[in-house]
N, CA and C atoms as an extended XYZ file, in Angstrom:
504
Properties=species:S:1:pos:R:3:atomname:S:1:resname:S:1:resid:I:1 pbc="F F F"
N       -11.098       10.796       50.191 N   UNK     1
C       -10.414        9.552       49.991 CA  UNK     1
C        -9.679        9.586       48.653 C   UNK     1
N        -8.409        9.234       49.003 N   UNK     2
C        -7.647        9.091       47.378 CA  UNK     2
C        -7.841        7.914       46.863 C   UNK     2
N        -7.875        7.999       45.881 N   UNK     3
C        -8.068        6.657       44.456 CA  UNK     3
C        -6.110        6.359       43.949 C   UNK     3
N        -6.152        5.420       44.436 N   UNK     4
C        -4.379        4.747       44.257 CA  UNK     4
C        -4.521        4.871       42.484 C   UNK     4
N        -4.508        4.891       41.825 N   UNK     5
C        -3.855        4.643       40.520 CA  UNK     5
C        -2.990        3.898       39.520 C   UNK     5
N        -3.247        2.883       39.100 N   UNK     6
C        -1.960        2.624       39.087 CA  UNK     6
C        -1.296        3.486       37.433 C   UNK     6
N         0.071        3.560       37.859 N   UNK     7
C         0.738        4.123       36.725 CA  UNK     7
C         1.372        3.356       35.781 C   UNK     7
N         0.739        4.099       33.784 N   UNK     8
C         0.945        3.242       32.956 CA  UNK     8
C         1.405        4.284       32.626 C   UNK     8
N         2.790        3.851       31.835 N   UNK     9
C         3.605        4.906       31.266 CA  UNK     9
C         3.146        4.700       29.363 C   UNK     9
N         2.764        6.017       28.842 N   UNK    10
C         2.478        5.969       27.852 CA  UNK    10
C         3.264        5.884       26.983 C   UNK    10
N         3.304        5.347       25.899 N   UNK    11
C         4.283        5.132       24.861 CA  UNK    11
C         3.876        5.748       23.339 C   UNK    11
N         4.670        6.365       23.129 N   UNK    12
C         4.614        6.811       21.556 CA  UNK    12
C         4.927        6.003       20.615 C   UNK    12
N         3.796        5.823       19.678 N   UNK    13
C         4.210        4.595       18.473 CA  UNK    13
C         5.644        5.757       17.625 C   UNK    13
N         6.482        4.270       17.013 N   UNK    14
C         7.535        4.849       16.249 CA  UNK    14
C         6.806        5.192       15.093 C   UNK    14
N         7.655        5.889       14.314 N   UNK    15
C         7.180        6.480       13.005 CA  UNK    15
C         6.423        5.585       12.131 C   UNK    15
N         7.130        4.385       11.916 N   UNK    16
C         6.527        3.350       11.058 CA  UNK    16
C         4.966        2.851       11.867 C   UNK    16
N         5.136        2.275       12.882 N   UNK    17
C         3.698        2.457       13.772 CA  UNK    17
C         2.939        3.459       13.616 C   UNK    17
N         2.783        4.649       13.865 N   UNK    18
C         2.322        5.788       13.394 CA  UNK    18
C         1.340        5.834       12.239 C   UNK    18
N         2.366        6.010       11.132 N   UNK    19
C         2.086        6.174        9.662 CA  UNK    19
C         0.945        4.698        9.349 C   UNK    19
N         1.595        3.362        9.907 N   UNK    20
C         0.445        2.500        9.339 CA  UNK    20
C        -0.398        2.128        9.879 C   UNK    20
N        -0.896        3.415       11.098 N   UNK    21
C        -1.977        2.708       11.750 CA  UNK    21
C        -3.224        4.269       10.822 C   UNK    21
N        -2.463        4.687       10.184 N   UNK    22
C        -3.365        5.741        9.073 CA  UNK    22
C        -4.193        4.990        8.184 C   UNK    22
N        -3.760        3.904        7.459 N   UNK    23
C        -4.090        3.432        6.333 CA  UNK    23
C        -5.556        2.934        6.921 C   UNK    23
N        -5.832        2.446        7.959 N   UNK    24
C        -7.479        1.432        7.974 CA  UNK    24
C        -8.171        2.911        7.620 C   UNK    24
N        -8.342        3.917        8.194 N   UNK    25
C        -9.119        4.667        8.071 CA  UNK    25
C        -9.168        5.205        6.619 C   UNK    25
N        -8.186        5.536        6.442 N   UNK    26
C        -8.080        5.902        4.399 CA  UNK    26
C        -8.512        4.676        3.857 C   UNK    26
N        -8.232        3.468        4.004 N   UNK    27
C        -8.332        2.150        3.208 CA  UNK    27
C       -10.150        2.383        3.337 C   UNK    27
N       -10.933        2.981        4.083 N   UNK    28
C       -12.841        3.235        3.856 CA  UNK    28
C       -13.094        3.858        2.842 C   UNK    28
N       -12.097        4.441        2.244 N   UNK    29
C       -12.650        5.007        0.966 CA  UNK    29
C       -12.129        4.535       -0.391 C   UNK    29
N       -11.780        3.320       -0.089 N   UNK    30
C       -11.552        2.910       -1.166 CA  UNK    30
C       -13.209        2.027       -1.984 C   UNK    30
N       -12.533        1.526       -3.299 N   UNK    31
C       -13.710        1.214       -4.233 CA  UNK    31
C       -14.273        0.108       -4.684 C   UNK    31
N       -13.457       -0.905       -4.119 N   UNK    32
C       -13.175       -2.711       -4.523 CA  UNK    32
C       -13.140       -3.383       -3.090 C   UNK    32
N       -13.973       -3.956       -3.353 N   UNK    33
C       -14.332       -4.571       -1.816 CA  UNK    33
C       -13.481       -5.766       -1.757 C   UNK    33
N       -12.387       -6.394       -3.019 N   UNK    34
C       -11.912       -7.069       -3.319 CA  UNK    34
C       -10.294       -6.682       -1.902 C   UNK    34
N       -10.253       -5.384       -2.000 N   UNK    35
C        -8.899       -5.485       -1.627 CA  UNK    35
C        -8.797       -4.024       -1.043 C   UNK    35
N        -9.677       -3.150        0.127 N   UNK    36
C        -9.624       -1.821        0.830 CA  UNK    36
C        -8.337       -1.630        1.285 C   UNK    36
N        -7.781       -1.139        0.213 N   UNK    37
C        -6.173       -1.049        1.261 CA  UNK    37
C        -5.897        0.608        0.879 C   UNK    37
N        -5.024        1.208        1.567 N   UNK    38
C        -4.502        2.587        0.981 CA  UNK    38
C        -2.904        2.905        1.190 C   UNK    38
N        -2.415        3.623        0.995 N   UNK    39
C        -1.029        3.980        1.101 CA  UNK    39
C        -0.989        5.226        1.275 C   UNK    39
N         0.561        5.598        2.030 N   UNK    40
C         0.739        6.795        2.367 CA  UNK    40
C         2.271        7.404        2.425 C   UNK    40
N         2.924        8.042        1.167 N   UNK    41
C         4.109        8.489        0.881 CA  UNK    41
C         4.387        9.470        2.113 C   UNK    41
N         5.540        9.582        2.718 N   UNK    42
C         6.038       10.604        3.693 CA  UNK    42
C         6.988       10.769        3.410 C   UNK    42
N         8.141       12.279        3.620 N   UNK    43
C         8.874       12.574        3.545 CA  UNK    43
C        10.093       12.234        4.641 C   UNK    43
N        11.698       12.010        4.345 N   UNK    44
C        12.631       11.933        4.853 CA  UNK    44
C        12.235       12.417        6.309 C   UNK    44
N        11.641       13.875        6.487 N   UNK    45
C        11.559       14.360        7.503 CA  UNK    45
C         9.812       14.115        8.063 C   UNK    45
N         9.151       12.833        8.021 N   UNK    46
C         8.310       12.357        8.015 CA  UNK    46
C         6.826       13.183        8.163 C   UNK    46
N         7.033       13.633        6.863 N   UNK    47
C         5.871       15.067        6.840 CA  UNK    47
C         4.980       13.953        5.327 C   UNK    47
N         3.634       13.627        5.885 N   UNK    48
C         2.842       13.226        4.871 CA  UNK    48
C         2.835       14.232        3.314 C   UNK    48
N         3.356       13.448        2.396 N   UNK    49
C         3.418       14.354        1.114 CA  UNK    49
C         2.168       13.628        0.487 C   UNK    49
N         1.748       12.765        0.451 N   UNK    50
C         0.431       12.462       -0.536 CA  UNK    50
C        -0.188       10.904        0.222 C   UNK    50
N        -1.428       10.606       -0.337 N   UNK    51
C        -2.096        8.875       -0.118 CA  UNK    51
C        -2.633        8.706       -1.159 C   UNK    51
N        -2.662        7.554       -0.977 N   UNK    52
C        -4.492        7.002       -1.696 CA  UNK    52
C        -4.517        5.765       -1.645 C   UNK    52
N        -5.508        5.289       -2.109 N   UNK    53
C        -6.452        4.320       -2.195 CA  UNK    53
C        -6.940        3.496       -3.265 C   UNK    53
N        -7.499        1.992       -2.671 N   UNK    54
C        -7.654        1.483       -4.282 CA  UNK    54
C        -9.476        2.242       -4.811 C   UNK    54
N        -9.183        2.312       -5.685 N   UNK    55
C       -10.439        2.983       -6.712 CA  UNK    55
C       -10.294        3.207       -7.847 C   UNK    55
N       -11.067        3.875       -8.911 N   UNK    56
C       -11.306        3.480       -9.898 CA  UNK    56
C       -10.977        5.097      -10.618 C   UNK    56
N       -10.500        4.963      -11.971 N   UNK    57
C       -10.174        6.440      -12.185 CA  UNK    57
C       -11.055        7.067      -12.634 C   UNK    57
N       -11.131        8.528      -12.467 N   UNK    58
C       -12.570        9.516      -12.176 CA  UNK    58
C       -13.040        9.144      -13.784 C   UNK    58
N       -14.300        9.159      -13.857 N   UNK    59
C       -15.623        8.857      -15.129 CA  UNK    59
C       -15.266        6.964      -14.829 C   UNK    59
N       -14.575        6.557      -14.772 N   UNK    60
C       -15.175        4.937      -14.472 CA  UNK    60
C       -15.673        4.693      -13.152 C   UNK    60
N       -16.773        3.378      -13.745 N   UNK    61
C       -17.382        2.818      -12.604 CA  UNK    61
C       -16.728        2.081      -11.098 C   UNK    61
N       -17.032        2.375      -10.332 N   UNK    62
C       -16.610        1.528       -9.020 CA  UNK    62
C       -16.928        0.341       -8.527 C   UNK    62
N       -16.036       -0.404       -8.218 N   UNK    63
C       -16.704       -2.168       -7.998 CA  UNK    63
C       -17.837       -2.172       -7.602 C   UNK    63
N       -17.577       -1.562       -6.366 N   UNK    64
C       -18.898       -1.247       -5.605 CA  UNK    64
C       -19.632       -1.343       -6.264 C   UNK    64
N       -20.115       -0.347       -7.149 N   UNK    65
C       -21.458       -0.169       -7.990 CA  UNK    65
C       -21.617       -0.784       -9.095 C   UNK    65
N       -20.572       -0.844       -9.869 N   UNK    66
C       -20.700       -2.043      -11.417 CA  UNK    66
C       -20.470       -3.071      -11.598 C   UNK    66
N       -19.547       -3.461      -10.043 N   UNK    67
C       -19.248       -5.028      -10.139 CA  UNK    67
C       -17.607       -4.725      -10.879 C   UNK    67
N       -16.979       -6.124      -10.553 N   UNK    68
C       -15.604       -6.067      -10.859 CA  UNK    68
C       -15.607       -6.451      -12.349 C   UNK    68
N       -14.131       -5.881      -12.806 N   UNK    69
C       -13.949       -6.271      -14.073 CA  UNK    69
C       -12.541       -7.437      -14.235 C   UNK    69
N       -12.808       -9.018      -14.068 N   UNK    70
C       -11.923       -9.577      -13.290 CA  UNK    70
C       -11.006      -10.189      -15.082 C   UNK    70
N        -9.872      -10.223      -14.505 N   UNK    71
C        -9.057      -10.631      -16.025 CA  UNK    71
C        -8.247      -12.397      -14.693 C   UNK    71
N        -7.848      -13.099      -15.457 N   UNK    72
C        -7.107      -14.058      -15.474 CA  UNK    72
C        -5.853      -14.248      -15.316 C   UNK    72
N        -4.747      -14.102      -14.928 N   UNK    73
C        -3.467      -14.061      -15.034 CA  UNK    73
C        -2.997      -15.826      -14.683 C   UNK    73
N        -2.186      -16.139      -15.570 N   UNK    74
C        -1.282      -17.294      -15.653 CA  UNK    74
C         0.622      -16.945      -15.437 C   UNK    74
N         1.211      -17.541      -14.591 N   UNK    75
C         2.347      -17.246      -14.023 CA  UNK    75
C         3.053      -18.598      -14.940 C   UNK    75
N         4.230      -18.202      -14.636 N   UNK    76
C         5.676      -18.957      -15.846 CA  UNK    76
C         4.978      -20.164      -15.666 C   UNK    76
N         4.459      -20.841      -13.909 N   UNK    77
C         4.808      -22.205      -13.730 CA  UNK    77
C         2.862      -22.584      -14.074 C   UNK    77
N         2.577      -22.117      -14.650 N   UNK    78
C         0.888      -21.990      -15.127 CA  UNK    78
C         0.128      -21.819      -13.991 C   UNK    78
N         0.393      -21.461      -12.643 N   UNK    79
C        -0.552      -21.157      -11.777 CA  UNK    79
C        -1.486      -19.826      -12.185 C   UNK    79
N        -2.513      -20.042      -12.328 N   UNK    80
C        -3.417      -18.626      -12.269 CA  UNK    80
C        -3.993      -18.254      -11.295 C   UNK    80
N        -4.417      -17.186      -11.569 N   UNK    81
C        -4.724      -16.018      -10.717 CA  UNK    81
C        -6.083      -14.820      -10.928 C   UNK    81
N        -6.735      -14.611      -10.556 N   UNK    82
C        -7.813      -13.594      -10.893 CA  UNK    82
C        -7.310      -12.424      -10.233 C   UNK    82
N        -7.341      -11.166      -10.698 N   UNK    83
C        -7.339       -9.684      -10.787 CA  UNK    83
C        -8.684       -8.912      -11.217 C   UNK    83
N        -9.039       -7.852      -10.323 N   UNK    84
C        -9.637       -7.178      -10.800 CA  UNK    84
C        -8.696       -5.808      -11.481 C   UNK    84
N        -9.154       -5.600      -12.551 N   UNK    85
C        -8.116       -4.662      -13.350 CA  UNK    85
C        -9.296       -3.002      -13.495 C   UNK    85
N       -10.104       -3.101      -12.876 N   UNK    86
C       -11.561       -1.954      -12.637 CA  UNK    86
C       -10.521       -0.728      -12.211 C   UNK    86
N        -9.937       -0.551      -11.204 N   UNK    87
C        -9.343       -0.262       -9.702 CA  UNK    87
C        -7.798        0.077      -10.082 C   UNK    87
N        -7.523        1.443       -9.775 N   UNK    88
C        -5.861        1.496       -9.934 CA  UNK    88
C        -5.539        0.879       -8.323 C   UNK    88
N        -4.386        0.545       -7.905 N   UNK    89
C        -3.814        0.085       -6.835 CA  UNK    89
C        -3.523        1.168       -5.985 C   UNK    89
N        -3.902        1.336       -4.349 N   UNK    90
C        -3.368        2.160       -3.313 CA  UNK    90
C        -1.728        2.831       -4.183 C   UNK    90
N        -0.927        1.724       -4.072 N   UNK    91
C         0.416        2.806       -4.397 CA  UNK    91
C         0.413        3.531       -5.762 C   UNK    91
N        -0.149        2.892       -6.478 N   UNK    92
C        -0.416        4.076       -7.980 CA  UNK    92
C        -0.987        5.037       -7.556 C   UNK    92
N        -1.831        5.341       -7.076 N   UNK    93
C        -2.680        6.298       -6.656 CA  UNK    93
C        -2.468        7.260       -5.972 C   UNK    93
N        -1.425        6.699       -4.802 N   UNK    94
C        -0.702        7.787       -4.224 CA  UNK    94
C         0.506        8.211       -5.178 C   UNK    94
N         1.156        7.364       -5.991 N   UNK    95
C         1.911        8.622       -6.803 CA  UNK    95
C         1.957        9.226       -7.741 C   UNK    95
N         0.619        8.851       -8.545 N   UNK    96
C        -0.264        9.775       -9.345 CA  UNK    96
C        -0.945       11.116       -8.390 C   UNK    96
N        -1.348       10.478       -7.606 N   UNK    97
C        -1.527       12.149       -7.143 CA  UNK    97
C        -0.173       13.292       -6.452 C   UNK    97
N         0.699       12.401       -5.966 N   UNK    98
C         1.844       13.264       -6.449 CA  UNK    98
C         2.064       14.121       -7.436 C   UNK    98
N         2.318       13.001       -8.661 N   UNK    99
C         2.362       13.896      -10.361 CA  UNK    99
C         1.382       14.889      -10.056 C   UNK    99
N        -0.175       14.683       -9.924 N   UNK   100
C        -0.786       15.669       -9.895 CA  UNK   100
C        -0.454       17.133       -9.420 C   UNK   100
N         0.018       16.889       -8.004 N   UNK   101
C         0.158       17.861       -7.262 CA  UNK   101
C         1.913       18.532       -7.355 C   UNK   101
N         2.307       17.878       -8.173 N   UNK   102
C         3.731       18.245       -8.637 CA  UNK   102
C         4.576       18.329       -7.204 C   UNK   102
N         4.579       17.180       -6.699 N   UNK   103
C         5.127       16.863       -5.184 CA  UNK   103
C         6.079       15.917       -5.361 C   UNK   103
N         7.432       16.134       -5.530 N   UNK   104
C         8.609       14.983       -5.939 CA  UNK   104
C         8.460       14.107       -4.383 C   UNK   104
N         9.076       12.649       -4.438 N   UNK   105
C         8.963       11.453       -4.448 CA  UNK   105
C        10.319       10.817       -3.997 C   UNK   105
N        10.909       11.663       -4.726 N   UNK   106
C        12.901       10.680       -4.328 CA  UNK   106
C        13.135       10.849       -2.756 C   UNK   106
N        13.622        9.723       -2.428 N   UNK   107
C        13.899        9.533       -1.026 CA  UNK   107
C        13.119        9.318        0.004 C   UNK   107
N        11.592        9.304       -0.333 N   UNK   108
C        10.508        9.127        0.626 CA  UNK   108
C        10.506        7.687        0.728 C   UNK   108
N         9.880        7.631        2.072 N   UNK   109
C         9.184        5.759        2.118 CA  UNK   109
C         7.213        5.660        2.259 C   UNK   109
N         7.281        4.981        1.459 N   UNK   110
C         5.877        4.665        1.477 CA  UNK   110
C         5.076        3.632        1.982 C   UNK   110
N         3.991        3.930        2.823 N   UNK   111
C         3.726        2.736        3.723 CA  UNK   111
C         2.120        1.975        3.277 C   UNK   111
N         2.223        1.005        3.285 N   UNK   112
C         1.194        0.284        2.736 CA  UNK   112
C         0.618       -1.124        3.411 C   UNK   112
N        -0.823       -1.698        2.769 N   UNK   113
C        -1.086       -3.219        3.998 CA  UNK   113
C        -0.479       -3.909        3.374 C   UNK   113
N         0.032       -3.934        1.675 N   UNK   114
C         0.783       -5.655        1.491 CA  UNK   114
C         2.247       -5.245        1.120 C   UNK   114
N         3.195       -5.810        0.974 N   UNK   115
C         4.357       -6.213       -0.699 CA  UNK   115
C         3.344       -5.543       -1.073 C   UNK   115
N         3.778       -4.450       -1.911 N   UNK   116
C         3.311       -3.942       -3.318 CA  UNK   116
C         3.794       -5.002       -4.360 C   UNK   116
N         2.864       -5.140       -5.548 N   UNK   117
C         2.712       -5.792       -6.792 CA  UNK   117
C         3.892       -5.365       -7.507 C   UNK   117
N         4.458       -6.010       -8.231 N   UNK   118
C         5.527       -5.889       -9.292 CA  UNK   118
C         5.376       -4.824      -10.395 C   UNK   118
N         4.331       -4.220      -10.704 N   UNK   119
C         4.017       -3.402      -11.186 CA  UNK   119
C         4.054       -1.854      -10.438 C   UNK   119
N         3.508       -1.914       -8.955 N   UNK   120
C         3.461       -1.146       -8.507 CA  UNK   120
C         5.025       -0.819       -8.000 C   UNK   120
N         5.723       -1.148       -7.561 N   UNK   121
C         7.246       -1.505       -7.569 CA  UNK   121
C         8.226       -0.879       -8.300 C   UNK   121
N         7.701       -1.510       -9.487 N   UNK   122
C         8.476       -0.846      -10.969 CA  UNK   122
C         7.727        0.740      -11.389 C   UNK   122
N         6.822        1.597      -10.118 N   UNK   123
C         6.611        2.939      -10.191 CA  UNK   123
C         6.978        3.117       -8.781 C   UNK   123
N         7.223        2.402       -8.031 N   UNK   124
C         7.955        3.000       -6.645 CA  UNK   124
C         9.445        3.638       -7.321 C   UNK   124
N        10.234        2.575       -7.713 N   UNK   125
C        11.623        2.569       -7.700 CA  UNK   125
C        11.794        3.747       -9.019 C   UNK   125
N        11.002        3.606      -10.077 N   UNK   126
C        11.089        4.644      -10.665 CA  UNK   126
C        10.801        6.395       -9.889 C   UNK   126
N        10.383        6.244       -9.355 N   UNK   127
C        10.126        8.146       -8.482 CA  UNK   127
C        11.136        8.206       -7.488 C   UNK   127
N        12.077        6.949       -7.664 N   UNK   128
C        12.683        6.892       -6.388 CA  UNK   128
C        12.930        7.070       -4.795 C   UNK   128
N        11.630        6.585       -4.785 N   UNK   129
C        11.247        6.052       -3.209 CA  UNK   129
C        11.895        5.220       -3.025 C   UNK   129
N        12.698        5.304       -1.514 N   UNK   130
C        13.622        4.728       -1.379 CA  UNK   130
C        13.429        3.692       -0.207 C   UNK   130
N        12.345        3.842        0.641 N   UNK   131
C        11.884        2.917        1.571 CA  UNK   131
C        10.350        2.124        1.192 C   UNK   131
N         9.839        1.268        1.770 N   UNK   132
C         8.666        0.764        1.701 CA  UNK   132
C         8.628       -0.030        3.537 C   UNK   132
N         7.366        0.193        3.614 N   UNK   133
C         6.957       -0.452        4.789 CA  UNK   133
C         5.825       -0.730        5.008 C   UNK   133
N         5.853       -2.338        5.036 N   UNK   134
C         4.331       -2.604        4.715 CA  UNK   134
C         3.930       -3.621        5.781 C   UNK   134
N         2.213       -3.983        5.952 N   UNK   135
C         1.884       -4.352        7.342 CA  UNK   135
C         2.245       -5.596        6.742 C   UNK   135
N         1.712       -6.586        5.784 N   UNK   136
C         1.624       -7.727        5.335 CA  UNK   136
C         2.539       -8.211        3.975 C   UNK   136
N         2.321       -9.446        3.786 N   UNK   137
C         2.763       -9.578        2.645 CA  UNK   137
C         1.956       -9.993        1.927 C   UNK   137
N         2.132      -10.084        0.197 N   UNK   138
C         1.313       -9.988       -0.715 CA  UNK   138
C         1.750      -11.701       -1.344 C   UNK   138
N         1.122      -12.167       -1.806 N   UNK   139
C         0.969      -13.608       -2.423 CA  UNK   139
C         1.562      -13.493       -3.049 C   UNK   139
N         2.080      -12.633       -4.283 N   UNK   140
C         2.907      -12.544       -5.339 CA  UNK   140
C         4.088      -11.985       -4.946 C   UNK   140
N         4.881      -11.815       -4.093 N   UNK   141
C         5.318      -10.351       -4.016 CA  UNK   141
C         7.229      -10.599       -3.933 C   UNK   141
N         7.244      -11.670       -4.732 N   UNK   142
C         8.736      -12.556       -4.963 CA  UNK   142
C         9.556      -11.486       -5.819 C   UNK   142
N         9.020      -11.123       -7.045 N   UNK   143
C         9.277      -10.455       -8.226 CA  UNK   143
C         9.547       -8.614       -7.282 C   UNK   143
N         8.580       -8.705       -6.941 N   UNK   144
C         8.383       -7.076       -6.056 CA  UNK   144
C         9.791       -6.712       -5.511 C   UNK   144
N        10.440       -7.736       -3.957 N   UNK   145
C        11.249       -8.057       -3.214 CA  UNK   145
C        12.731       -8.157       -3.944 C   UNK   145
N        12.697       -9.015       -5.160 N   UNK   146
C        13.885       -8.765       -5.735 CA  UNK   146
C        13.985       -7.047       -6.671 C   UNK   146
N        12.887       -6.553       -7.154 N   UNK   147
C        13.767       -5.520       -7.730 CA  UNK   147
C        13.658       -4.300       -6.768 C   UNK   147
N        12.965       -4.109       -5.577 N   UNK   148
C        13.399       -3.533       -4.645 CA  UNK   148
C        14.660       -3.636       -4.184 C   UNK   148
N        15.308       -5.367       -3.783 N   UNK   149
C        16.675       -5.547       -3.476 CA  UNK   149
C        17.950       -5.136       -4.860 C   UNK   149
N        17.769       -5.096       -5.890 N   UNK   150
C        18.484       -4.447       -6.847 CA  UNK   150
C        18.417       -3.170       -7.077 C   UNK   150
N        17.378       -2.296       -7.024 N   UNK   151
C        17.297       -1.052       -7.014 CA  UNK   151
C        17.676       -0.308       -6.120 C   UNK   151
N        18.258       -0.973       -4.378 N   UNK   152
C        18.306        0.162       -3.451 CA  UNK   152
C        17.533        0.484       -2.487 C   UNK   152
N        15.856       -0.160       -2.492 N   UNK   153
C        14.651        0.141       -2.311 CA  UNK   153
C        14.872       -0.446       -0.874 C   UNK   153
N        14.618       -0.285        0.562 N   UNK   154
C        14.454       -0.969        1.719 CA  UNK   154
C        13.422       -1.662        1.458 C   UNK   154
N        12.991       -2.733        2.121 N   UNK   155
C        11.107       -2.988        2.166 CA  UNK   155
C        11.682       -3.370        3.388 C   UNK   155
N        10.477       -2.957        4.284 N   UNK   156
C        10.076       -3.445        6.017 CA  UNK   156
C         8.770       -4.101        5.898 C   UNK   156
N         8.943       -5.593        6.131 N   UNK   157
C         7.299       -6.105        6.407 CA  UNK   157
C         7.036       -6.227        7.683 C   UNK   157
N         6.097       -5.403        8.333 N   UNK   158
C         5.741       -5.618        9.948 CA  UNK   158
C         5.407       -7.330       10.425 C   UNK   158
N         4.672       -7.855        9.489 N   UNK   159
C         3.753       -9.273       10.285 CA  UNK   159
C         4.400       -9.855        8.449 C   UNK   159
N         5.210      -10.973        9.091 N   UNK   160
C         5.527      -11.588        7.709 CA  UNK   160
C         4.517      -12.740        7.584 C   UNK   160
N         3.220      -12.496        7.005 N   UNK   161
C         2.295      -13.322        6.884 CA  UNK   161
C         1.342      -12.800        5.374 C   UNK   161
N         0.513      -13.805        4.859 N   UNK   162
C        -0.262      -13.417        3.855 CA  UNK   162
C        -1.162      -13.148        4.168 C   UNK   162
N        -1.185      -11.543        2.887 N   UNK   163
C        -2.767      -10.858        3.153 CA  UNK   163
C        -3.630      -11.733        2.349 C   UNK   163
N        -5.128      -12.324        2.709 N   UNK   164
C        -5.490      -12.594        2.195 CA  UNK   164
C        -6.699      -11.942        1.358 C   UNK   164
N        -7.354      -11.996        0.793 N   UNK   165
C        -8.512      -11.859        0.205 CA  UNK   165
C        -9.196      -12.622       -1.265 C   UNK   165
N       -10.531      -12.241       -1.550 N   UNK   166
C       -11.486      -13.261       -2.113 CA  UNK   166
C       -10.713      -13.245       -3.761 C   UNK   166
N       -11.077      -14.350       -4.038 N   UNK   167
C       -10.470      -15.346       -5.359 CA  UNK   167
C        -8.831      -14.773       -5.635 C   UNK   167
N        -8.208      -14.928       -4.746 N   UNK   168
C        -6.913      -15.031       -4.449 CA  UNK   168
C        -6.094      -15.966       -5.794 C   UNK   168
C-alpha cells in the first residue's frame, strides 16, 4: 500500500535568515544574563569572518558569577538608564576578535539581536562595515540609526519592535 504524501516544497532561508538564526545558539555563551545576545561579521561573499558575544574580558569576573557591575546613565532630556558596564557588547567582541585575528572588516555586514548601541556603531562604521542587520530594535538606538545613515552604513531591522530586558 502506498502512503499519499503530501508535498512541501522546501525553502532555503535567505542569507540574512540564515546568518541570524546563528546568533541564539552563540548568544549561550554569553556572560550577563542581563542581555545573551551575540553577533556575527560575514564577508561580501557571505563567508563567516568572526562572532562573539556579550562577556566579560579574560581575568575579569562574569555576571554570572560576581554579579553585575551596574553604572547609571542620564540622557540630554534626564531620563536614566541602568547599564551593566562588567560585559564588553556582542559587536565589540566580534571586532576585537577580528583585530585579534588580523581579519579586515571593510565592507562586511554584521548581524546582531538589537540596533547596536551608539558606541558600538561608532566601532562598526569605523572598520567600515558597511551593512548591519539586526533581529530587533534597541531602546536607545536613535543616535545609532543616524550615524549609520551619515556614514553609509545600511541597517536592516527584521521585527521593528523593542528588545526588551531587566532594568531597562
Amino acid at each position: 500500500m502506498k502512503k499519499n504524501k503530501k508535498s512541501v516544497k522546501y525553502v532555503r532561508p535567505d542569507w540574512d535568515e540564515y546568518f541570524l538564526s546563528l546568533l541564539e545558539p552563540l548568544s549561550r555563551r554569553a556572560t550577563c544574563d542581563r542581555g545573551r545576545s551575540s553577533a556575527i561579521i560575514v564577508s561580501a561573499q557571505n563567508t563567516i569572518l568572526t562572532t562573539g558575544y556579550v562577556g566579560s574580558s579574560p581575568g575579569d569576573g562574569h555576571c554570572d558569577e560576581d554579579g553585575h557591575l551596574m553604572v547609571t546613565v542620564t540622557d540630554k532630556k534626564g531620563h536614566q538608564s541602568q547599564h551593566c558596564v562588567r560585559t564588553l557588547h556582542a559587536e565589540e567582541n566580534a571586532i576585537l576578535q577580528a583585530a585579534m585575528d588580523g581579519v579586515a572588516l571593510r565592507g562586511a555586514t554584521l548581524y546582531c539581536k538589537m540596533t547596536p548601541c551608539v558606541n558600538c556603531a561608532r566601532r562598526i562604521v569605523r572598520v567600515g562595515i558597511k551593512r548591519v542587520v539586526a533581529q530587533k530594535r534597541y531602546h536607545k538606538d536613535a543616535e545609532s540609526k543616524k550615524l549609520f545613515k551619515n556614514a553609509g552604513v545600511k541597517l536592516k531591522i527584521m521585527d521593528d519592535v523593542l528588545e526588551k530586558y531587566d532594568k531597562q
